[in-house]
N, C-alpha and C positions, 0 to 999 in steps of 0.2 A: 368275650363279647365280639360280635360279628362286624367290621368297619363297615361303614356305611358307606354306600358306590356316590361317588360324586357326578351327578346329571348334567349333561349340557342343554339349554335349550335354545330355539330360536323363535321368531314372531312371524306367524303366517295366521293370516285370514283374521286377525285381530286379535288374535290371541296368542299366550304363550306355549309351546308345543314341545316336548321333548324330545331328544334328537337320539335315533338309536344308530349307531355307527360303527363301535366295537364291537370285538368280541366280547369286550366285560360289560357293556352294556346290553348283550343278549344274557352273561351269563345271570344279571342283575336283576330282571324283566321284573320278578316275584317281588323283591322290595321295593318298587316302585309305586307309591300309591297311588289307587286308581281315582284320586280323583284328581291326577293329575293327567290321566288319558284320556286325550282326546273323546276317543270312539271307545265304548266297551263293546261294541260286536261291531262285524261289518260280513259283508255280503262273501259270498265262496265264487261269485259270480261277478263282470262286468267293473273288475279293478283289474290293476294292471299287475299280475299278480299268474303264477302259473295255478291253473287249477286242481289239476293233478295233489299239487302239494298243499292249498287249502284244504282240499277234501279228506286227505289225509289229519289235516290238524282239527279237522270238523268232527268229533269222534260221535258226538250226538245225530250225524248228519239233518242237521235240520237247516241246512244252506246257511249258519252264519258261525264266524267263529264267536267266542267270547272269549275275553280274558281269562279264564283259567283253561281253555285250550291252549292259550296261545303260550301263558306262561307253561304249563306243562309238554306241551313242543319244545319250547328253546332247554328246558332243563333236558330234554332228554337227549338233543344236537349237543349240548355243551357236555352230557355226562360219555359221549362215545369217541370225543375228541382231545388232545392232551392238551391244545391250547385253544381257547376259542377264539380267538383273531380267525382261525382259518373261516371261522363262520361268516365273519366280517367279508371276506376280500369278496365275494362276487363274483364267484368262479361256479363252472359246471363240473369242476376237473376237481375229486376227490385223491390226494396220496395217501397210498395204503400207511405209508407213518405216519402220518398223523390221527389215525384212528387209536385209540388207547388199546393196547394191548394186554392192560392190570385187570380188567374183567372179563366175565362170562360174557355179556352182552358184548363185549367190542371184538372178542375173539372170532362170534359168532359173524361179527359183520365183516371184519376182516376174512373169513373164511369164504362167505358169498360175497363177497368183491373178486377173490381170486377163483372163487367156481365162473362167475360169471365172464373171467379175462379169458380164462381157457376155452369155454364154449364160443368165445368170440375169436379163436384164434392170437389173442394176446397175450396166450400162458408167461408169466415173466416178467411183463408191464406191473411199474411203481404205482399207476395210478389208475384210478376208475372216471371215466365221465358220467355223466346225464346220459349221455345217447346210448353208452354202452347198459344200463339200466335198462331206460324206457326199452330197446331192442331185446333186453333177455325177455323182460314182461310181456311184451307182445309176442316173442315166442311161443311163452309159458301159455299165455291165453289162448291163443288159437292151437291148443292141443285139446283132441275131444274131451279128453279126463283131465282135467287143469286144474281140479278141487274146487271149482265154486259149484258144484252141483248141479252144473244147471247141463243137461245135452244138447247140443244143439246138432240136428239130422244133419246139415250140411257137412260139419268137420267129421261124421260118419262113415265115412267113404270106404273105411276097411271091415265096418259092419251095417253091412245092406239092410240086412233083414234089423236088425234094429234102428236104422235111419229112418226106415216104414214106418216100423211101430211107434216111434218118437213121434215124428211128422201125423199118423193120426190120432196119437193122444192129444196133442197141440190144435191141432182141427177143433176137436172134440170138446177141451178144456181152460183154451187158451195159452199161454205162454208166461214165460218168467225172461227179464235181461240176463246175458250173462256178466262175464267180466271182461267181455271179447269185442260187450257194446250188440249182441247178437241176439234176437229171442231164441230161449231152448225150454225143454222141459225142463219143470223145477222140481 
């Protein structure tokens, strides 16, 4: 039989509210009954809150998360990490040890942390930040062929004659976003 996570709470706005702090408290999120939550959804927008990482946990994207986004988020941080405190501290700054190394999926992440240290020049760095991410991604994106599908004529530059032809199907048809933030052919 599973122990049951013991809750902190505190009192805000008249009510009593549950206080998420640890790591055993993100890894606990799923036994938490929700009519003990506050909010079952809230916005991907206009909290104080990165959006980048909402959007991610938004998998529906229909601008809100809900509780079983949110729980299936935290199990998947807690199942790629060997202790989830790390989740807790409030840091941008990932160490490559503490990513679990016992799976398929943490080897995999472990391997794009160390792809991404090298193309940045920090082949051999213990840790990964935020910044080092966000800068491989907006590399990745502003490559013509990037895999979102989408062309965009401008990052064309080494094919003219196809930057034309994009540029008047888009005329023509309209546009699609990329993932660059840019309209291209879709």
């Amino acid at each position: 039989m599973q122990e049951q996570h013991e809750w902190q709470f505190y009192r805000a706005g008249g009510a009593d509210q549950v206080s998420i702090r640890t790591g055993a408290d993100i890894a606990n999120i799923g036994q938490l009954d929700q009519k003990l939550w506050v909010a079952l959804a809230c916005p991907t927008r206009g909290i104080e809150f990165d959006s980048a990482t909402l959007d991610l946990i938004d998998k529906d994207s229909d601008g809100r998360i809900r509780a079983p986004e949110l729980v299936e988020a935290c199990e998947w941080a807690v199942s790629m990490v060997k202790d989830p405190e790390v989740l807790a501290q409030g840091s941008d700054v990932l160490v490559l040890d503490n990513i679990r190394s016992d799976s398929e999926a943490g080897l995999v992440l472990i391997d794009e942390a160390r792809r991404i240290l090298k193309m940045l020049g920090k082949e051999g760095a213990h840790s990964v930040t935020l910044a080092d991410v966000q800068e491989r991604l907006a590399t990745l994106n502003a490559l013509p062929f990037n895999g979102d599908g989408i062309l965009n004529p401008v990052t064309l530059t080494e094919h003219p004659d196809l930057a034309a032809l994009v540029a008047r199907i888009i005329d023509a048809y309209g546009s699609a976003m990329g993932c660059d933030g840019q309209p291209g052919l879709g």
